[in-house]
C-alpha positions in Angstrom: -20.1 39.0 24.0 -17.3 39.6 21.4 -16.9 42.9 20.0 -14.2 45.5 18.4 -13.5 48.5 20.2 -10.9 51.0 19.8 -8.8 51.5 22.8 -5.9 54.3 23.6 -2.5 52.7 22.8 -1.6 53.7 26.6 -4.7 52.1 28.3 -3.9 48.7 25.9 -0.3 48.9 27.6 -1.4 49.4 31.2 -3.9 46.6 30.5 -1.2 44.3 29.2 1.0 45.1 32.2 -1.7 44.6 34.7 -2.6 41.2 33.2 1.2 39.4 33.5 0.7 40.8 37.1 -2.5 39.1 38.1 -2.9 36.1 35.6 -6.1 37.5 34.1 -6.7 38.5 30.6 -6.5 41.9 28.7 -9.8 41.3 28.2 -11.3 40.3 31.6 -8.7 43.6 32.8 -10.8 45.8 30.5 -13.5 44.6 31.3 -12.5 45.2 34.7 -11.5 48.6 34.5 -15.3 49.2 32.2 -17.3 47.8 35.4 -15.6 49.9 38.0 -15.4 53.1 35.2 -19.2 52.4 34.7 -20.3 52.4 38.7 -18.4 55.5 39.2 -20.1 57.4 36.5 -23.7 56.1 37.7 -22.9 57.1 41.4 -21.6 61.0 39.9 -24.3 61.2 37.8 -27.3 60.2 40.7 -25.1 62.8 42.6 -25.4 65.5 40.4 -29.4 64.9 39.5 -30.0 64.9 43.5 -28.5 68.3 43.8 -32.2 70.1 43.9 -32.0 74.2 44.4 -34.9 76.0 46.2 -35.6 79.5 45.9 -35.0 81.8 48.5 -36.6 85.2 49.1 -34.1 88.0 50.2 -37.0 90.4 50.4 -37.6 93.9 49.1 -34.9 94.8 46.3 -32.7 97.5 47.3 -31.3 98.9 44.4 -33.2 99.5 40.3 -30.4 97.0 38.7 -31.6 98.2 35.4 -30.5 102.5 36.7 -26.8 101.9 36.4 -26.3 105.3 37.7 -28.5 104.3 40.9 -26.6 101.1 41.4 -23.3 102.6 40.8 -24.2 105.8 43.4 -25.4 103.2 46.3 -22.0 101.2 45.7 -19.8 104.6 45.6 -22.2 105.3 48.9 -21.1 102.4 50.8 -17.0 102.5 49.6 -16.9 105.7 51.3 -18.1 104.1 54.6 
């Protein structure tokens, strides 16, 4: 497919380098550089969605969270020990 894209003047120039160097086009470079770029992303982003949280019960609660003064007194309480 032909297209237009904007590219960064820097990755243009590291394309341009890397095509003298291996006798391929800017084009197949980019193109290239867009596969790889594109697998990458897929595998981080499978990564991330497989990350799955279960919640844990860590039994009674201790301290009234919404008593400042209660939480405050147990956390002075166990300081001193």
């Amino acid at each position: 497919m032909k297209t237009s894209l904007k590219i960064d003047d820097s990755v243009f120039q590291e394309a341009k380098k890397a095509s003298l160097q291996s006798g391929k086009t800017v084009s197949e470079i980019i193109n290239q550089w867009a596969s790889l770029g594109r697998q990458v992303w897929k595998k981080q982003s499978t990564q991330r969605s497989k990350k799955k949280f279960t919640p844990v019960d860590l039994g009674q609660q201790l301290i009234d969270v919404s008593n400042r003064k209660s939480w405050m007194a147990v956390l002075e309480k166990n300081d001193r020990r």
